[in-house]
N, C-alpha and C positions, 0 to 999 in steps of 0.2 A: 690456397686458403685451407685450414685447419677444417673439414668438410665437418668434421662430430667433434668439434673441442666445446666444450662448456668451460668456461672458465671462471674463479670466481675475482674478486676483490683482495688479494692477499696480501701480508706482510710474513718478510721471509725470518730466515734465521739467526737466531743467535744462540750462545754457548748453552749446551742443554747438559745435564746431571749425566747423563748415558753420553755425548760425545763432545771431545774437549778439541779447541781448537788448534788448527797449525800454526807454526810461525808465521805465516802470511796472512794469517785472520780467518780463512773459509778453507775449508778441510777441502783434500782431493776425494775423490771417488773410491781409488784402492783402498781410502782408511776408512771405511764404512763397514758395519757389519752386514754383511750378506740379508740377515732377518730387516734391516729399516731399508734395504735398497728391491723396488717392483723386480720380476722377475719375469723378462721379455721373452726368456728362452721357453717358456709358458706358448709364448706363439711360435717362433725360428729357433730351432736350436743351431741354428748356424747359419752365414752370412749366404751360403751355397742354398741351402733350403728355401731361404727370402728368394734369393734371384731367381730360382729355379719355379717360384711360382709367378714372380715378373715375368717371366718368358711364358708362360704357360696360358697368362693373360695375353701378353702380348701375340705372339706367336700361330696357339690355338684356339681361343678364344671367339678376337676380334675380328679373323678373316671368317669367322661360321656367321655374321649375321648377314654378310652381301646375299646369301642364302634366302634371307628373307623379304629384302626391300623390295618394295612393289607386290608383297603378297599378303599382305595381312589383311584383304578380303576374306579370306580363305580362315575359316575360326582353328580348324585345328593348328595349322600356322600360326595365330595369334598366338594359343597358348604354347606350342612350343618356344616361339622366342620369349614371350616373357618366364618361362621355366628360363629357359636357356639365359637370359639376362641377369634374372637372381642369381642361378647358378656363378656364372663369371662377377659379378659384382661382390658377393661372399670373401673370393678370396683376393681381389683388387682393394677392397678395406682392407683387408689383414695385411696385405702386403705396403699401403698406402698410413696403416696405423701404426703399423711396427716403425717404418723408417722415419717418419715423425718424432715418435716418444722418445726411438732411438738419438734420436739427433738434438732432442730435448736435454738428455743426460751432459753432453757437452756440447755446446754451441758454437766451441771453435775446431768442432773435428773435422776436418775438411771432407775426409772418406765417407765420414755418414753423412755431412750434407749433399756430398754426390749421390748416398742413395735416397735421400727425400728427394733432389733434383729428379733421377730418374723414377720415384711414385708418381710426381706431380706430373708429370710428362705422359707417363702410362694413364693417369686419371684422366686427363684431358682427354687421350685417344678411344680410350674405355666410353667416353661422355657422345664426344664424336663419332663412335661405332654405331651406338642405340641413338642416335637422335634422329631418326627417321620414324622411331615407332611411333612418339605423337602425333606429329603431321597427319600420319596414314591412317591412323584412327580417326581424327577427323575431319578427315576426307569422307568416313564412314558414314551412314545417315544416322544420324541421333536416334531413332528406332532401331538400328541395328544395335550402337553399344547398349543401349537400355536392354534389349535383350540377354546380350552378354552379362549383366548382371543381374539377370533373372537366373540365368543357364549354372546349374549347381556345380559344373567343371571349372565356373571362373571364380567364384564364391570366395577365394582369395583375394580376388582383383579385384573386387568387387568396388573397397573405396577406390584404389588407384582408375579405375575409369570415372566412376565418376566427378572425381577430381578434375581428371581428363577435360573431361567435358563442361566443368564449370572454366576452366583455362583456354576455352576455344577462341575469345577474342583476342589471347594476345599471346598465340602460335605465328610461326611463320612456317612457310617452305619447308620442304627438305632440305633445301639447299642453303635455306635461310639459318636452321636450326642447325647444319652440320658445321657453318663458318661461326655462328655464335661457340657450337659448341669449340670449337678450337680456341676461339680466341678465350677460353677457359685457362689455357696454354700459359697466358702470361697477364691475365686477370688479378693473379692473387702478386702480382710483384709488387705495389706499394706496400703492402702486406710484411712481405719478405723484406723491400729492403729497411721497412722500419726496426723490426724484427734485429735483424742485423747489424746496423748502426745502434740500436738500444743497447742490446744484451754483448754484441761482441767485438764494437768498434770506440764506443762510446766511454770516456774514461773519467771518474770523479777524483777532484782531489783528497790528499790529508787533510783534516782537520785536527782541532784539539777536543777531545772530550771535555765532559764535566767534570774530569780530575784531573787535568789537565796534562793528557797523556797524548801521543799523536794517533791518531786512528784511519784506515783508511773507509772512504766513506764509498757507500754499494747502495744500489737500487734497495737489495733486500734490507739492509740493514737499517734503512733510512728513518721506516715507518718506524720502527723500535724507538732513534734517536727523539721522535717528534712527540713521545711520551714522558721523556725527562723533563723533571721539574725543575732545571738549569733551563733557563729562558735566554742565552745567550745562546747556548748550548743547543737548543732547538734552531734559533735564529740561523746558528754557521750550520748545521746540516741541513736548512732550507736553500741555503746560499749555495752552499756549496753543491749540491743537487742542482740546482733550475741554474746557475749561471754556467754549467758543463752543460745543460739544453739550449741555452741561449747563445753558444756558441755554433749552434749548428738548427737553430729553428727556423732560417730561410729551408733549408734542404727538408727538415720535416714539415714545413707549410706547402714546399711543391711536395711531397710526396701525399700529405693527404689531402691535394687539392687531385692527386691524378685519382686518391681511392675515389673520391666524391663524383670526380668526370664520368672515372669507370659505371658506376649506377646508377649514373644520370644517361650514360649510353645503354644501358642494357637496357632502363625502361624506355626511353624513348624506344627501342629497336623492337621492343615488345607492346609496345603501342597505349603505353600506362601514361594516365595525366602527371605522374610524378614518380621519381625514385621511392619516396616512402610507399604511394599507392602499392608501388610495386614489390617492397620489403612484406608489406604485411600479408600482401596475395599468396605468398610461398606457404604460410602456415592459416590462408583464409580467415586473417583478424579482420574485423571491421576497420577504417580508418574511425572514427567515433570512438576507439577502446585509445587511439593513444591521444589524440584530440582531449577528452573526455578526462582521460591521465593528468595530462599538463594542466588544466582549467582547474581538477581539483587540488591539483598540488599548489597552484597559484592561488585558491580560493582559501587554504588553512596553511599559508605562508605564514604568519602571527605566530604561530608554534614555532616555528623554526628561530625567528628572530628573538622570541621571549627566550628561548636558548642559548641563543649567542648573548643574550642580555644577563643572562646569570653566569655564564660562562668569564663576562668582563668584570662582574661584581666578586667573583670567589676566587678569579688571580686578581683583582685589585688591580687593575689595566686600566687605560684611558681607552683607549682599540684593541681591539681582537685581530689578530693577523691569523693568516693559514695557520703559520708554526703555532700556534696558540691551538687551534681545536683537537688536538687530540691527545692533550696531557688529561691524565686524570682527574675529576673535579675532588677527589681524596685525598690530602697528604697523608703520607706516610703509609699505604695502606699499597701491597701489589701480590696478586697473585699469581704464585709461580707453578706452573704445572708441566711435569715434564713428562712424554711423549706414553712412556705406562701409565703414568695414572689418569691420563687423558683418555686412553680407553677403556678404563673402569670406570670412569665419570661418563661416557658416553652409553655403555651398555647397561646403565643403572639410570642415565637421565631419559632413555628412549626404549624403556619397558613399555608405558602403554601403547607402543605398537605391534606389539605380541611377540610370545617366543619366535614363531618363522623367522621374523623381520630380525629378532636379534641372534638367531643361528646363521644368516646370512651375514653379518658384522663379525660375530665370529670368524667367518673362513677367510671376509678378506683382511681380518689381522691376523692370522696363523695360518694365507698362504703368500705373502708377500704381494701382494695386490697393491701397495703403497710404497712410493717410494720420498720416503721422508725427509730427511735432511735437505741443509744445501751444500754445493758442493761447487766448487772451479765451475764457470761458464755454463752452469746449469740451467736453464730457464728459470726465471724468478718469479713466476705467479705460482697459480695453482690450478688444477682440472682434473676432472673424470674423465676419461676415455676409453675406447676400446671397439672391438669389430662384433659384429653377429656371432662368431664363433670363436671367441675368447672371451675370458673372464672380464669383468670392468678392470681398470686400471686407475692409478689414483697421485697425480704429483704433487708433492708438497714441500714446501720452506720452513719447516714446525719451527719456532721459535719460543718454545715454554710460557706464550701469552693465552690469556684470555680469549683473544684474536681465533691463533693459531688453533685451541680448541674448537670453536664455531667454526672454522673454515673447514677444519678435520670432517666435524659432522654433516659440516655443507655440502663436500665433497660422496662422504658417504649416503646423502639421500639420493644423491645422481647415481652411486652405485648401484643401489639396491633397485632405483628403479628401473636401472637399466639392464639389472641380474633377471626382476620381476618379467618386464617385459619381452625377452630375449627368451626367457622359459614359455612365454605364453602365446606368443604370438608367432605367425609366417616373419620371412623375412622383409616381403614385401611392406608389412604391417607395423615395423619393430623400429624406424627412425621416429625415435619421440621428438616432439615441436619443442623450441627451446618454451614459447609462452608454459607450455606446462612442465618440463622438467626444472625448471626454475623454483617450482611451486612443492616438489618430491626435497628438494636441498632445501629449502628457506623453512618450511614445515620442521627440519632439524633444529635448525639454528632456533627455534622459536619455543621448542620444544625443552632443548638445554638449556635454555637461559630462564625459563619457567621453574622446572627442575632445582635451581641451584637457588632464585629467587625465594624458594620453598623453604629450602637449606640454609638462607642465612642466618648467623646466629646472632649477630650485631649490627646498629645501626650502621657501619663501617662498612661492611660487608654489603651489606643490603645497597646502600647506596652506589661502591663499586659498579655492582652488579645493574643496578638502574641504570647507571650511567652507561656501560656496555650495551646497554637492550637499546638506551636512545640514540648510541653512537652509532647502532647494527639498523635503524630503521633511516637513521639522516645519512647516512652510506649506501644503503640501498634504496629508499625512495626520493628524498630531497635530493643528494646529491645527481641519484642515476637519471630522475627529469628535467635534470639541468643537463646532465651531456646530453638528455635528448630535444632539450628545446636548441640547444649549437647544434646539433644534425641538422636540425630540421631545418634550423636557418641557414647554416651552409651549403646547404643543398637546395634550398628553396633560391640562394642567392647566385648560383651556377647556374641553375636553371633560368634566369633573369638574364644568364650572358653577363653577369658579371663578374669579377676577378676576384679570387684569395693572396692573402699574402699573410706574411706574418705579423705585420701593424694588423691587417683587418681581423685576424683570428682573434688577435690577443685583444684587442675592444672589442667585439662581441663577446668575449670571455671575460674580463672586465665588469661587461655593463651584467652580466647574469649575476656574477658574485654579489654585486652591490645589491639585485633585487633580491634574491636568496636570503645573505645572508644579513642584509637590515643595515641601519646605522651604529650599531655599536662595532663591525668591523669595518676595517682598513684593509683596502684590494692594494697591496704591493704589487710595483711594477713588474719583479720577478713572479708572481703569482699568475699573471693573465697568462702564461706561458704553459700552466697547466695543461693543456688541450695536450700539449706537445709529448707525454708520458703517456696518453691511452690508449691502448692497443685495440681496447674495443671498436675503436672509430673506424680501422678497417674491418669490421662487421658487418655492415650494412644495416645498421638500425638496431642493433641489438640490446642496449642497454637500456628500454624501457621496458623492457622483459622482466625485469630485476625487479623493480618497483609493482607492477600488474602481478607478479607472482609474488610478492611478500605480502602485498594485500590477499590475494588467495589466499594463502598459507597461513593467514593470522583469524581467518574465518573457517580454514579446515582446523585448525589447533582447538578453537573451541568448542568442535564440534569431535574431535579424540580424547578432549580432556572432558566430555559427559560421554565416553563412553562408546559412541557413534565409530568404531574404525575400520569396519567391513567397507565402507564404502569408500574410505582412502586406499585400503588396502589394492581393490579392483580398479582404482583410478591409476594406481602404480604401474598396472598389469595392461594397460589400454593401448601404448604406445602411440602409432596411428590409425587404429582404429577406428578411430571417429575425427572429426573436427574440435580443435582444442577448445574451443569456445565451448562445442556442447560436452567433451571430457570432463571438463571443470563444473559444468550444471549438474551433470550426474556425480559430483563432488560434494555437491550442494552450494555451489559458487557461481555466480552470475559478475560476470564482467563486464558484459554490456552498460552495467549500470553503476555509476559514481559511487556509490554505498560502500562496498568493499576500500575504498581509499579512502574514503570519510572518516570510516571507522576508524582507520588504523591511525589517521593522523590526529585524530580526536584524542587516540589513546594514547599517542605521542605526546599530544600538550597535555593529558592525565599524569605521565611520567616523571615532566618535567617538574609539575607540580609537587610531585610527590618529594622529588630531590630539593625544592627550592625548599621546600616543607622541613626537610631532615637537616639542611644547609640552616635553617634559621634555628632549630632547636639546639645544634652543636656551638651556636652563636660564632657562625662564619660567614653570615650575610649578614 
């Protein structure tokens, strides 16, 4: 498992003003300019350097901690191992983040996925070294760690025991924690083999374009195709996409029936009443924040559907299908933005978060911190990453969209908050919760699309642009509490001792569409198949993260755009410092409470209004 990948919603590349394509359609890697391709040797400037701190973990590291088991009575002991743990964990990411990213660039290099094989492998052992320290603490008396977090030596540790200690019911053994941790080993393999089969086994046919030209059709390219105003056109690159899934959706129904088993074993094994119970315990969410989620997205469902209902009035459609939702409701009107002016739109739309914040964007486009393009076998989404002691890192599919801009800045709020936090905090302290860095990137996206809103100079434009802001809140909150209302049921439904398949997936996937997205659209057979493309699903619960943090972020923007940005700025800086719940209080955000989604989908059906509004005055409804 990708341990710090954020990743976001992407669509990849197409032919940009700065780089033209190969004869084959997606450029190799050699033909990139140095300046658009991250620069890893930042971390390893050589494959000897990486191994040679694999050995280092492996080797000298992991045999120092037998040293301490059975003593962490003894306080000075304690704090040595956990120095001594940070210590070795430091460069077990670097060396664990490098051969990822690395292996990111090409997917079918065999030699670098040997070296993410042998990260994975070391993480496990790394995991299984230190898995004696909890137990042994709480073995401890609860007055003794309380102590400990009085004692100004531990003042570090301070949240990490406490944590500790709210996690005491559903610790095991030593012996219990050392086989879990192993079986970390081969944890992340549905993981991997979807991964695999997607991005490097997994083959789409030709089709014909809208000018009737042959083209080959890619994951990346797809989302581009499903914006041409060719409705045939969109049709065969739906087709041809989801029936090269449909060829092989038994194999990815067992594969995310093993992720589902997998979490369903790990909480039963930790003694949680549910795999979700047990997802949100990691980052101490209430089970009530996605509960809570769901009920209000089901409760201002009426926006979503008056959406699709204007969406069938302004193509003139009888049904709305998938291929239908993501063509522009503008004809003739497309903005093209290529990968420079994308960063002057972004350092002029995300001024009022001050100069620091924008000398930090600076450095990471003028020190190669992104690597932009696509390229041969490249991974096709997008994410932040990076270790404790290295820069953030940033991948991307740039495609001269509208999209690809928002993603850009999506990406850079994860940067910045993960530059902020890395400057600010222990190491122990510095793993930010996905609930809140979700909240640092969507605050972007919310941000620029305000910015440009500002900017328009025509009803044309303007509406574009509305259309973009409604498309970025039905992507990130309607749709992402839909994959998490199919979590939950699939997981709820294992848990019952009952069986997945690929008929059951795709009706459950089916019957949400039909609730979602209303009667004006038509759930195509190939459509239930969706589930089959998202890689979040081996996450363990992560995609209502999306939606809980867009709603923050649409309540922090209004409180930067009067001026208020001291208190976002320190929220950047927080990492894990506190519990994300009270992070985001001290944000001025409460998500305990339904209000935050209210709002936003209030302002969603405000949106829609506004376009249904401009659509009737151009006399196109």
């Amino acid at each position: 498992m990708k341990k710090f990948l954020v990743l976001a919603i992407v669509i990849s590349f197409v032919a940009t003003t700065v780089i033209g394509f190969s004869s084959t359609g997606i450029m190799k890697r050699s033909e990139i300019p140095d300046k658009y391709k991250w620069n890893l040797e930042d971390i390893y400037s050589s494959p000897e350097k990486w191994n040679a701190d694999l050995n280092k973990v492996l080797n000298y590291y992991i045999p120092k901690f037998k040293n301490y088991q059975g003593k962490l009575s003894d306080k000075n002991k304690l704090l040595e191992c956990l120095k001594l743990r940070d210590e070795m964990m430091r460069i077990a990411d670097k060396v664990y983040v490098y051969a990822h990213m690395k292996a990111d660039e090409n997917q079918a290099d065999n030699k670098v996925s040997e070296m993410r094989s042998k990260s994975e492998t070391m993480y496990a052992q790394v995991s299984a070294a230190v898995s004696f320290i909890q137990p042994e603490l709480l073995r401890l008396p609860e007055k003794t760690l309380k102590s400990y977090m009085q004692d100004k030596s531990f003042a570090d540790y301070k949240m990490y025991l406490d944590a500790v200690l709210k996690q005491k019911p559903h610790t095991l053994s030593p012996e219990g924690e050392e086989l879990l941790a192993l079986a970390q080993d081969f944890a992340g393999s549905p993981y991997n083999i979807f991964t695999q089969l997607k991005y490097a086994d997994l083959t789409f046919p030709k089709i014909k374009d809208d000018k009737g030209n042959e083209i080959q059709l890619t994951e990346a390219s797809y989302g581009k195709y499903l914006e041409s105003k060719d409705r045939d056109f969109r049709k065969r690159a739906f087709e041809g996409i989801y029936s090269s899934f449909d060829k092989v959706k038994n194999t990815l129904a067992a594969t995310l029936t093993a992720e589902v088993k997998k979490n369903v074993f790990f909480a039963k094994a930790r003694k949680y009443n549910s795999a979700l119970e047990a997802s949100l315990a990691q980052e101490f969410v209430p089970r009530s924040v996605y509960d809570n989620l769901i009920k209000a997205v089901n409760n201002n469902i009426k926006y979503l559907h008056k959406y699709v209902g204007l969406r069938k009035k302004v193509l003139n459609i009888d049904k709305v299908h998938i291929y239908d939702m993501y063509v522009p409701l503008i004809a003739n009107y497309e903005m093209n933005i290529d990968y420079e002016q994308a960063k002057k739109l972004i350092l002029e739309g995300l001024k009022p978060l001050g100069n620091d914040y924008l000398k930090v964007l600076n450095i990471a486009f003028n020190n190669r911190w992104i690597d932009v393009f696509e390229t041969e076998n490249k991974y096709t989404g997008g994410y932040q990453w990076g270790a404790y002691d290295t820069h953030p890192y940033i991948l991307m599919n740039y495609n001269n969209t509208m999209d690809s801009v928002l993603t850009l800045a999506h990406e850079l709020g994860h940067a910045v908050n993960s530059y902020y936090t890395n400057k600010t905090q222990k190491y122990i302290n510095s793993n930010i919760p996905i609930f809140t860095t979700e909240v640092a990137s969507t605050t972007n996206e919310l941000l620029m699309i305000n910015y440009l809103l500002k900017k328009a100079k025509s009803d044309d434009e303007r509406l574009y642009l509305l259309n973009t802001l409604v498309e970025n809140i039905r992507g990130t909150v309607y749709t992402q509490v839909m994959y998490a209302e199919f979590e939950k049921e699939i997981h709820e439904r294992v848990e019952k001792g009952e069986a997945l398949s690929a008929e059951t997936l795709c009706n459950i996937w089916g019957n949400l569409m039909k609730k979602y997205y209303g009667d004006s659209f038509e759930v195509d057979k190939l459509a239930t198949l969706w589930w089959a493309r998202i890689p979040h699903f081996y996450m363990n619960f992560y995609v209502y993260k999306y939606a809980t943090s867009m709603a923050a972020a649409n309540e922090v923007v209004k409180n930067i755009e009067k001026g208020d940005t001291a208190k976002y700025i320190e929220f950047l800086k927080a990492g894990s410092s506190d519990y994300p719940i009270n992070v985001l209080k001290k944000a001025g955000v409460d998500m305990t409470s339904t209000e935050p989604v209210d709002n936003l989908l209030i302002y969603f059906g405000q949106l829609v209004d506004e376009m249904e509004k401009i659509l009737k005055k151009q006399g196109k409804i």
